[in-house]
NUNUSE-930119 format. One record per atom (N, C-alpha, C, O, CB): residue number from 0; residue in one letter; chain; atom name; y, z, x. Coordinates in steps of 0.05 Angstrom, whole numbers. Atoms other than C-alpha are relative to their C-alpha. Glycine has a CB too. Layout:
+-----+-----+-------+------+--------+--------+--------+
|   n | res | chain | atom |      y |      z |      x |
+-----+-----+-------+------+--------+--------+--------+
| NUM |   A |     A |   CA |      Y |      Z |      X |
...
+-----+-----+-------+------+--------+--------+--------+
This chain:
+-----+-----+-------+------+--------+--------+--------+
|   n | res | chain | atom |      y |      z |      x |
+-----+-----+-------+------+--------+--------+--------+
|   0 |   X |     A |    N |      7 |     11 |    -26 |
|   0 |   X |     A |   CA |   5911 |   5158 |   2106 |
|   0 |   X |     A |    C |    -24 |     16 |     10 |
|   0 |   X |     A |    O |    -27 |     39 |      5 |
|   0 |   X |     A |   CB |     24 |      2 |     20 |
|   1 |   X |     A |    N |     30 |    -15 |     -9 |
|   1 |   X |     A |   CA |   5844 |   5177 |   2137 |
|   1 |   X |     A |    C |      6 |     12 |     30 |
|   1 |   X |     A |    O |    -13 |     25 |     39 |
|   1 |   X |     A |   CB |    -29 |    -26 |      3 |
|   2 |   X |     A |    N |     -9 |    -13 |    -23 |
|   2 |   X |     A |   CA |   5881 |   5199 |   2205 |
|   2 |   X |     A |    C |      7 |     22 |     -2 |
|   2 |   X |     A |    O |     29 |     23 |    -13 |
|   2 |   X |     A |   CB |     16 |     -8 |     10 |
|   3 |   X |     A |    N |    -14 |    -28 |     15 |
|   3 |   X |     A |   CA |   5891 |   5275 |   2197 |
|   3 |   X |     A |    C |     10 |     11 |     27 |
|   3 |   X |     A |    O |     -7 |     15 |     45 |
|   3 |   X |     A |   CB |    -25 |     25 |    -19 |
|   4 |   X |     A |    N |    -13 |    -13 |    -28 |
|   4 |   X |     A |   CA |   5944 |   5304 |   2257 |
|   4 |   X |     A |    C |    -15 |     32 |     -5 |
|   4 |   X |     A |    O |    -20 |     44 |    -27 |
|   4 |   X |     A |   CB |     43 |     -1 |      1 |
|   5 |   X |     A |    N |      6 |    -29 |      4 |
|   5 |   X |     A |   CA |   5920 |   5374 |   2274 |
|   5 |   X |     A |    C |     16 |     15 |     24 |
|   5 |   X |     A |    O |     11 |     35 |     38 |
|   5 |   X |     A |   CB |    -35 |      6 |      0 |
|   6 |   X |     A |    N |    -24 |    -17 |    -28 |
|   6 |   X |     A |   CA |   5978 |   5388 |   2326 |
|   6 |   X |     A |    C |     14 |     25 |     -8 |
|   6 |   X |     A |    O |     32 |     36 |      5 |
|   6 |   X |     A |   CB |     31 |    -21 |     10 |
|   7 |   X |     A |    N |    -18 |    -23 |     11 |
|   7 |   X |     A |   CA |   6000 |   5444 |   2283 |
|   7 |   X |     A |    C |    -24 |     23 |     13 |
|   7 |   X |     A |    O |    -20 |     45 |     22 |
|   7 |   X |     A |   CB |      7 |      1 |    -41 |
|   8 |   X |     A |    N |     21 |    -26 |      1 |
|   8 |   X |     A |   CA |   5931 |   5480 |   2293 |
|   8 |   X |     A |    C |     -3 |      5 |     38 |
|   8 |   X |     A |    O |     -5 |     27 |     49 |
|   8 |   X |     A |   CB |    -39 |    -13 |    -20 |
|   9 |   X |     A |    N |      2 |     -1 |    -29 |
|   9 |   X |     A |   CA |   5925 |   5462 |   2371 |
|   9 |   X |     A |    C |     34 |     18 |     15 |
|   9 |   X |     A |    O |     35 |     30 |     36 |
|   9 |   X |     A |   CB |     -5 |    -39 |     10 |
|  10 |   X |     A |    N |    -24 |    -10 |     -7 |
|  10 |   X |     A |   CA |   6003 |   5486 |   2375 |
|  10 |   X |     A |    C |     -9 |     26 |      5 |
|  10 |   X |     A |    O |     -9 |     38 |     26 |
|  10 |   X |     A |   CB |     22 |     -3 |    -18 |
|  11 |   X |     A |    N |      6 |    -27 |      6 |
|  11 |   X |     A |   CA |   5977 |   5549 |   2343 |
|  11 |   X |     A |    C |    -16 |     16 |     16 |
|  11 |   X |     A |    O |    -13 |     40 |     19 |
|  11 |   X |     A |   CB |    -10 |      1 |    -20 |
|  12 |   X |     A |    N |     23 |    -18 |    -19 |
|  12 |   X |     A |   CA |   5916 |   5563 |   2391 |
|  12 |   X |     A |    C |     13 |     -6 |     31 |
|  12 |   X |     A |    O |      3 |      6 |     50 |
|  12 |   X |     A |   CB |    -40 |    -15 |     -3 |
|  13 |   X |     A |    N |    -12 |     -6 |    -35 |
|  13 |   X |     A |   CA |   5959 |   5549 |   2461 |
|  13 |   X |     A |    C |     31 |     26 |     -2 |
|  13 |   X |     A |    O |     44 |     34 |     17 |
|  13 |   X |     A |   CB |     16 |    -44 |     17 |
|  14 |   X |     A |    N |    -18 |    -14 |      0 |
|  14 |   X |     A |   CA |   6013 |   5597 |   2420 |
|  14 |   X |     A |    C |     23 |    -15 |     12 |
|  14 |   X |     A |    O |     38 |      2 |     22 |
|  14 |   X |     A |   CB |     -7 |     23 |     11 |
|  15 |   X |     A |    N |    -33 |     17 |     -1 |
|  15 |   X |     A |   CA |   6077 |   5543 |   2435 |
|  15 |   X |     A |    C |      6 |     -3 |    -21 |
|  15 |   X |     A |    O |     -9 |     -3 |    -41 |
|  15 |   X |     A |   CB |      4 |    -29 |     12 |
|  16 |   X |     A |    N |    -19 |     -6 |     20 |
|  16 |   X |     A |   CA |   6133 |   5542 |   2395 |
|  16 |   X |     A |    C |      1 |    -35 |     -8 |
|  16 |   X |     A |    O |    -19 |    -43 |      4 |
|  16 |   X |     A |   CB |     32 |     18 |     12 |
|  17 |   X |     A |    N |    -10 |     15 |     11 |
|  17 |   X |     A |   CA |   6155 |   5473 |   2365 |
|  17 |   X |     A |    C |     21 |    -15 |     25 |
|  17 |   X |     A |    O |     22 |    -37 |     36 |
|  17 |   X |     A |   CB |     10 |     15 |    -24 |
|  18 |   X |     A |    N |    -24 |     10 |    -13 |
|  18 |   X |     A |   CA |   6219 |   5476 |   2404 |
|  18 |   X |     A |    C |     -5 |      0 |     39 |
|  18 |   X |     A |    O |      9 |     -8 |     58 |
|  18 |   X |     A |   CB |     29 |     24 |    -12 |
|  19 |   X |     A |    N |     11 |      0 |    -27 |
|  19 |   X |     A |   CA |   6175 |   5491 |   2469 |
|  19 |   X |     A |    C |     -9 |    -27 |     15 |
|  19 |   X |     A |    O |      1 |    -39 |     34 |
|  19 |   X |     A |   CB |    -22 |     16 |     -2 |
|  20 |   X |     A |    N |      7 |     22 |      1 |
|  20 |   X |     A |   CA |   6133 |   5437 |   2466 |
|  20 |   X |     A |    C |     26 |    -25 |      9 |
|  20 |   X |     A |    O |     33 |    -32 |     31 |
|  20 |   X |     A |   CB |    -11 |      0 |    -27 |
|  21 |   X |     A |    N |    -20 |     26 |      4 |
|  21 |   X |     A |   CA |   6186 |   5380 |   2451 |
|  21 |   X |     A |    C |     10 |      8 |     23 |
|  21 |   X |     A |    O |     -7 |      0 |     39 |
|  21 |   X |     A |   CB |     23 |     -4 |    -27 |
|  22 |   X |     A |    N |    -12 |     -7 |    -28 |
|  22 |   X |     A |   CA |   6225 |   5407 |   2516 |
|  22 |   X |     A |    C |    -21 |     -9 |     17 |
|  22 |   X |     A |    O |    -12 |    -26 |     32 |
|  22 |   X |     A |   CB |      7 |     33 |      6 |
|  23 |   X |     A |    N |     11 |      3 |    -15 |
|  23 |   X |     A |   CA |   6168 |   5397 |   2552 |
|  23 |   X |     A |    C |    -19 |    -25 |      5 |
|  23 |   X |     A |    O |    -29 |    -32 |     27 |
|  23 |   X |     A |   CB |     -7 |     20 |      0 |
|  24 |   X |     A |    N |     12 |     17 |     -2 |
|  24 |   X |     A |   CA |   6134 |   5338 |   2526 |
|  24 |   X |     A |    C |     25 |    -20 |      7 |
|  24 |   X |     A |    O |     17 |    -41 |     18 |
|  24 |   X |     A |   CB |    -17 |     -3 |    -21 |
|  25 |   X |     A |    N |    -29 |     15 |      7 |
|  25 |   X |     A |   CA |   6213 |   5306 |   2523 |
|  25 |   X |     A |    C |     -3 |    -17 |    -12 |
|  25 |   X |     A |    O |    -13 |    -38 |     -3 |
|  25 |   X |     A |   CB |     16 |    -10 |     17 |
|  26 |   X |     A |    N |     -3 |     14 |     24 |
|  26 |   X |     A |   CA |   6220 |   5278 |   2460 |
|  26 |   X |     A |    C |     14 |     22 |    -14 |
|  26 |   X |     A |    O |     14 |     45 |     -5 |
|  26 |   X |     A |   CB |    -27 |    -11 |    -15 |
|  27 |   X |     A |    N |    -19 |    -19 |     15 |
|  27 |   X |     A |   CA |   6270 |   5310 |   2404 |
|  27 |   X |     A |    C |    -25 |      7 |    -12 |
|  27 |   X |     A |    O |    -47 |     -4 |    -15 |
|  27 |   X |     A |   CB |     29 |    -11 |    -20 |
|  28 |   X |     A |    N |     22 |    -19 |     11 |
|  28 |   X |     A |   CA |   6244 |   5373 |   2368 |
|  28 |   X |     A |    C |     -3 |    -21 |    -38 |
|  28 |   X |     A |    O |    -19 |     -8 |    -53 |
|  28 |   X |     A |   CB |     17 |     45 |     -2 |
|  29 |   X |     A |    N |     -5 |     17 |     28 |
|  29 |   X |     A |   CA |   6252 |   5321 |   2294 |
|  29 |   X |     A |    C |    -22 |    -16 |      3 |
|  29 |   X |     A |    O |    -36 |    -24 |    -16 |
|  29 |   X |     A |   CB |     29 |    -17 |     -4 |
|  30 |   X |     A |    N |     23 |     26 |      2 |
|  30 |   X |     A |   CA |   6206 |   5271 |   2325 |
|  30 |   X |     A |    C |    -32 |     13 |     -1 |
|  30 |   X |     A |    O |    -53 |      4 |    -11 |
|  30 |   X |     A |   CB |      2 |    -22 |     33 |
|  31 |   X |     A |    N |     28 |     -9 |     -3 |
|  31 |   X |     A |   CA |   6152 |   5321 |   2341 |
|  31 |   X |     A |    C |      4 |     13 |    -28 |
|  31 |   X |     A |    O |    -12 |      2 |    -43 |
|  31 |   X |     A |   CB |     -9 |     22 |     29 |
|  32 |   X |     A |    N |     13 |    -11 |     13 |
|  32 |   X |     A |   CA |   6155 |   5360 |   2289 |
|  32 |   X |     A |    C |     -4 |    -24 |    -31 |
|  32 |   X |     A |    O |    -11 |    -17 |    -54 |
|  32 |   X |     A |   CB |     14 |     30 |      0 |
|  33 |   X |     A |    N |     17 |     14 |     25 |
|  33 |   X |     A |   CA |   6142 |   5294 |   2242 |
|  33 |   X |     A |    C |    -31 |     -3 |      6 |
|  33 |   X |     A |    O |    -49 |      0 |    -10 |
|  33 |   X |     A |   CB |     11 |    -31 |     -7 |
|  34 |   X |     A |    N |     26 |     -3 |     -1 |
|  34 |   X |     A |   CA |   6085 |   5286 |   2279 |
|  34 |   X |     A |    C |    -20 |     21 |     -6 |
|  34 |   X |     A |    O |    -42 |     18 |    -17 |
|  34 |   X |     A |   CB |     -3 |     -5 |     18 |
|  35 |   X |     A |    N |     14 |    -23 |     12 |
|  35 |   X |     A |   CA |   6064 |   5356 |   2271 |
|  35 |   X |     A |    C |     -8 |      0 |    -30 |
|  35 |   X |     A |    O |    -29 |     12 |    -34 |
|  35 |   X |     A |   CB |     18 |     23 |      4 |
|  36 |   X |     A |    N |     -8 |      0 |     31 |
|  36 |   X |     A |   CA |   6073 |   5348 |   2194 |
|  36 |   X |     A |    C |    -14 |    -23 |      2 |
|  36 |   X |     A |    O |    -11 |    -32 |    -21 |
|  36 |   X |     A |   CB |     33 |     -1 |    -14 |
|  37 |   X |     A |    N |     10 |     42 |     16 |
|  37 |   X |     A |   CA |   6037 |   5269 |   2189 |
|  37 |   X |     A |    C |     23 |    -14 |     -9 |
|  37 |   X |     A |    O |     18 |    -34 |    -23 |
|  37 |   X |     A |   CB |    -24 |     -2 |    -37 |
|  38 |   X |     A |    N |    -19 |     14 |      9 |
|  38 |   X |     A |   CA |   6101 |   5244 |   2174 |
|  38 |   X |     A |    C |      6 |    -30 |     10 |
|  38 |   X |     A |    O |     20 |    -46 |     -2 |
|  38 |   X |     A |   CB |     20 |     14 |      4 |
|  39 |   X |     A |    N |      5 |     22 |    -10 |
|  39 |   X |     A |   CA |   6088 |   5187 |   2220 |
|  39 |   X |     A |    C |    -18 |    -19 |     -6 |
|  39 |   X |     A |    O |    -40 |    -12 |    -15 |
|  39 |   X |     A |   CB |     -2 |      5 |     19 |
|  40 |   X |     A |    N |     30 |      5 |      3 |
|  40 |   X |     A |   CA |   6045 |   5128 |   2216 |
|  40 |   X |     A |    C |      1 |    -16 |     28 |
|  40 |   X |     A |    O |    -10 |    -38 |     26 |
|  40 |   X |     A |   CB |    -14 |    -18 |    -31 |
|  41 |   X |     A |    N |     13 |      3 |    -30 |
|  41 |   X |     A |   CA |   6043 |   5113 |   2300 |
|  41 |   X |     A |    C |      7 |     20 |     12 |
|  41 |   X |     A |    O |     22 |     35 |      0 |
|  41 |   X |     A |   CB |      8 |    -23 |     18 |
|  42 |   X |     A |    N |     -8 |     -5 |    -24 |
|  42 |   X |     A |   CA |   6049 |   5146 |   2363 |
|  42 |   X |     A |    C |    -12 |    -13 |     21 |
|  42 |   X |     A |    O |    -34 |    -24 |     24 |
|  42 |   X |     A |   CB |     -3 |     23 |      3 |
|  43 |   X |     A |    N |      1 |     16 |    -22 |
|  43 |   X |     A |   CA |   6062 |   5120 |   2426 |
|  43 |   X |     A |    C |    -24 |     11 |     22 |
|  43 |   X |     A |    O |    -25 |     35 |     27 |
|  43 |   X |     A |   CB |     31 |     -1 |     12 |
|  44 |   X |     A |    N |     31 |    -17 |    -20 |
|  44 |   X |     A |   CA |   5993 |   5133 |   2477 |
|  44 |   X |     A |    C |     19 |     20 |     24 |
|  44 |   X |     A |    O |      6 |     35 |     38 |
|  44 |   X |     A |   CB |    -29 |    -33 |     27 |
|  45 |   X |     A |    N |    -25 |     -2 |    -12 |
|  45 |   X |     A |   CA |   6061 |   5155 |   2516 |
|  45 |   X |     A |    C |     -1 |     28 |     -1 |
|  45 |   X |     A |    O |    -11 |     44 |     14 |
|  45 |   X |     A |   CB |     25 |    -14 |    -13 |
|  46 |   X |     A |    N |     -7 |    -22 |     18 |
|  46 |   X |     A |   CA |   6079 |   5208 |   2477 |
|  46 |   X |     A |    C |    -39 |     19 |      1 |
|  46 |   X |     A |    O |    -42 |     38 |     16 |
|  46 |   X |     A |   CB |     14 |    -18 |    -40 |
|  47 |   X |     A |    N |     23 |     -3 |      6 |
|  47 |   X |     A |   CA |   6000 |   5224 |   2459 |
|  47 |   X |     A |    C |     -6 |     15 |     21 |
|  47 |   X |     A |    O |     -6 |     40 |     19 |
|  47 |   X |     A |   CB |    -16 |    -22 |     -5 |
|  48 |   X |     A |    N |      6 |    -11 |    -16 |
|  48 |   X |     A |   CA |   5981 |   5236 |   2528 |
|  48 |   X |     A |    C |     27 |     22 |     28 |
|  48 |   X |     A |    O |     23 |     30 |     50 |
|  48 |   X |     A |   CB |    -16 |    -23 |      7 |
|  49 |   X |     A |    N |    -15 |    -20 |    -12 |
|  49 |   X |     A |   CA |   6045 |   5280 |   2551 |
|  49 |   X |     A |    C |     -6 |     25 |    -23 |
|  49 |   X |     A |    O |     -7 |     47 |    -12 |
|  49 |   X |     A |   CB |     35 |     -9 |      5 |
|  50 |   X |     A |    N |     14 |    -16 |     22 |
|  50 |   X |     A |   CA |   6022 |   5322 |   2483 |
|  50 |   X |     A |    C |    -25 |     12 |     15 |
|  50 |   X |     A |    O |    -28 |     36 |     17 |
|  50 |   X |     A |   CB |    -10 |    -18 |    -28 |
|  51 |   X |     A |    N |     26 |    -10 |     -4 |
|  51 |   X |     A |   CA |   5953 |   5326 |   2513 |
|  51 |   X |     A |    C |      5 |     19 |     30 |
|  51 |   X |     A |    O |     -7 |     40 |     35 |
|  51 |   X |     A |   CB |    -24 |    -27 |      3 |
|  52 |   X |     A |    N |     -5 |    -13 |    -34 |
|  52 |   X |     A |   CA |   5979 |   5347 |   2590 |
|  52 |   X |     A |    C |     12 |     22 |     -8 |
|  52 |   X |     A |    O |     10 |     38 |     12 |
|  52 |   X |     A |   CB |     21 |    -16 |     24 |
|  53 |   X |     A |    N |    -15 |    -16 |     -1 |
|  53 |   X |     A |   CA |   6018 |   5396 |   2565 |
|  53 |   X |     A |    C |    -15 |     25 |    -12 |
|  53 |   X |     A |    O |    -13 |     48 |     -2 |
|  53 |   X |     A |   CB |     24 |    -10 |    -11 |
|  54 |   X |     A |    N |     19 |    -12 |     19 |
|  54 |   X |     A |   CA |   5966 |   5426 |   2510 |
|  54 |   X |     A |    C |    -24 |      6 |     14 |
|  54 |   X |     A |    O |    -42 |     19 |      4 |
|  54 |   X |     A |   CB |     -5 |    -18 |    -24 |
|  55 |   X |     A |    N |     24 |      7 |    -19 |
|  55 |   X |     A |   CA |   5915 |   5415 |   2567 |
|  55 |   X |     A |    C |    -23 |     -4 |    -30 |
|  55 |   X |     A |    O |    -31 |     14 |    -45 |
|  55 |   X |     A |   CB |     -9 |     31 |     30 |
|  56 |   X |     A |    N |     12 |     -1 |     31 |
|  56 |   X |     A |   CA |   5874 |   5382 |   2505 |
|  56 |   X |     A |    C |    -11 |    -27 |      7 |
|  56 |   X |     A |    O |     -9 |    -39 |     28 |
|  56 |   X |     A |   CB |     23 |      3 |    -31 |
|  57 |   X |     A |    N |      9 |     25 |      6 |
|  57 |   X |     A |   CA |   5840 |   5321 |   2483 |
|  57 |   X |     A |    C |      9 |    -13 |    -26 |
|  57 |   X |     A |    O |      9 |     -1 |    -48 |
|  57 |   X |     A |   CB |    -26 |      1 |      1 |
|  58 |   X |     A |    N |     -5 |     12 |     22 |
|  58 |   X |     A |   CA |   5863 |   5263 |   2437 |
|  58 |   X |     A |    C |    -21 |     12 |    -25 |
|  58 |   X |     A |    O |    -16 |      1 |    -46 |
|  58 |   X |     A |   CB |     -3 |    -31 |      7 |
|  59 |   X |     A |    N |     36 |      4 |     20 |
|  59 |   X |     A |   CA |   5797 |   5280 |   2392 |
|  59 |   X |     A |    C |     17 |     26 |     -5 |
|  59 |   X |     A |    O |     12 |     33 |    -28 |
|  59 |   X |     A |   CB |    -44 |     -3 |     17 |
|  60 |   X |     A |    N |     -5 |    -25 |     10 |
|  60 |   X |     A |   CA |   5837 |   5351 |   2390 |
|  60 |   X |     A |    C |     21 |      2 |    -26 |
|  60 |   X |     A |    O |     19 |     17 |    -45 |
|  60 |   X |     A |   CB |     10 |     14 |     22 |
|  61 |   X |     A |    N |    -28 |     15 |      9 |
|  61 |   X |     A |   CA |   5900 |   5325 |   2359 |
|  61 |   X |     A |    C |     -7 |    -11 |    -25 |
|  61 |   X |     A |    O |     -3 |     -1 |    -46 |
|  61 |   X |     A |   CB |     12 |    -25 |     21 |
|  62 |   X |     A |    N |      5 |     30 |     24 |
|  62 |   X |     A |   CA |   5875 |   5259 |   2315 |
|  62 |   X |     A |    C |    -32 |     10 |     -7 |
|  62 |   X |     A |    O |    -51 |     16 |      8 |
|  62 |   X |     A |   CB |      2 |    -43 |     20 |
|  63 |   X |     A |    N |     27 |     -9 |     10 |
|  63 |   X |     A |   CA |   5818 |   5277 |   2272 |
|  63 |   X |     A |    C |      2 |    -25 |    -29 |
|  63 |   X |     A |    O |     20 |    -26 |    -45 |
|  63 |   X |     A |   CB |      0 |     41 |    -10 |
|  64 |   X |     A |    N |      0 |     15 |     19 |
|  64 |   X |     A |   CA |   5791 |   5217 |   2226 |
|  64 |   X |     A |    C |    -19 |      6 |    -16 |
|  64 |   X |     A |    O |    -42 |     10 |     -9 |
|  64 |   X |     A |   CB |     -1 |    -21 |      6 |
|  65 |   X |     A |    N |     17 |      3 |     16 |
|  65 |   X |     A |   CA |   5769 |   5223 |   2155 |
|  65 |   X |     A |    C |      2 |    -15 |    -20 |
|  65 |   X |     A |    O |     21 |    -22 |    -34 |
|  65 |   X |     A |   CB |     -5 |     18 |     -6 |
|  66 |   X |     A |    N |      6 |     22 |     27 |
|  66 |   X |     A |   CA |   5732 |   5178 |   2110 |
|  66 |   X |     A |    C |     11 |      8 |    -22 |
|  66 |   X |     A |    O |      8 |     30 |    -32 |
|  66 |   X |     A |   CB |    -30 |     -3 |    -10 |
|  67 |   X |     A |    N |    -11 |    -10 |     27 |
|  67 |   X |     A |   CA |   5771 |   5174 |   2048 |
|  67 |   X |     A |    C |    -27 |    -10 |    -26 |
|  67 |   X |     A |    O |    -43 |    -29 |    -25 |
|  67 |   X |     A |   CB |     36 |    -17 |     -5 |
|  68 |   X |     A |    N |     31 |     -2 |     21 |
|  68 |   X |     A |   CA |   5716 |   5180 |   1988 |
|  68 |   X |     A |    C |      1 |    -38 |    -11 |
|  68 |   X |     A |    O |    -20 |    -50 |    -14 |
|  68 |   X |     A |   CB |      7 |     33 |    -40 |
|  69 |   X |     A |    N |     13 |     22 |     11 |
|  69 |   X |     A |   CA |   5729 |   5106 |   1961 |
|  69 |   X |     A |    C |      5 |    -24 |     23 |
|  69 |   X |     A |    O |     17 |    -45 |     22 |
|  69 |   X |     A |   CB |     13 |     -8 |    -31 |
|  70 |   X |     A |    N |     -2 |     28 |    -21 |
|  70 |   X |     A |   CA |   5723 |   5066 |   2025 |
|  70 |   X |     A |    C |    -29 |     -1 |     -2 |
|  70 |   X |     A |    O |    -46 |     15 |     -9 |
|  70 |   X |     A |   CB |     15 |      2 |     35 |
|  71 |   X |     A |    N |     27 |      3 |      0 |
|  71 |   X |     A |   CA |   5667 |   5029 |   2036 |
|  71 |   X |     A |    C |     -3 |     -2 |     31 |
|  71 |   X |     A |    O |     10 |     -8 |     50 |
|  71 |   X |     A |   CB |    -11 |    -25 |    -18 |
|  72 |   X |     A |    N |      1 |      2 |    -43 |
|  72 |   X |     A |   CA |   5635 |   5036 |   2101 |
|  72 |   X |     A |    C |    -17 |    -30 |      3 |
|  72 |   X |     A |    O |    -37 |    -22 |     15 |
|  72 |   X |     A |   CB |    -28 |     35 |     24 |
|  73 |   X |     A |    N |      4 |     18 |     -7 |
|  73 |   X |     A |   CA |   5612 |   4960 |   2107 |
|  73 |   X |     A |    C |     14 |    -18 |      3 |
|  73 |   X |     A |    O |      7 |    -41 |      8 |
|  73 |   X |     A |   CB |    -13 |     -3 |     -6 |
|  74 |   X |     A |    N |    -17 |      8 |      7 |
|  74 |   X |     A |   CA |   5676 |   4945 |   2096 |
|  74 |   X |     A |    C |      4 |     -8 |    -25 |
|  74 |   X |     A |    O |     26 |    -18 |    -31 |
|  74 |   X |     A |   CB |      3 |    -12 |     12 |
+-----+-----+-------+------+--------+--------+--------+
């Protein structure tokens, strides 16, 4: 998938725990930490932006897209 989560690295630079987070965004610690991991393929803008309030952050911090080598970019 060309969507790469980077909520592990933004966790890491506000220093929250896993089980912090999830308490505070409220969602179970299982759901976040698939997202943490890419184990997902949505999240809710819901979810997204109680992540970002809490992280004081930006989507663009979080969701990072990369071109995978055999796409074509003209489609």
């Amino acid at each position: 998938m060309a969507i790469i989560l980077r909520l592990d690295r933004m966790m890491a630079d506000r220093k929250i725990s896993l089980n912090d987070l999830a308490a505070k965004v409220g969602i179970a610690n299982v759901n976040l930490s698939n997202i943490k991991t890419g184990k997902v393929s949505a999240i809710r803008f819901s979810t997204l932006d109680a992540i970002c309030d809490v992280l004081d952050c930006q989507p663009g911090d979080i969701l990072e897209y990369k071109r995978m080598a055999n796409e074509n970019k003209n489609g």
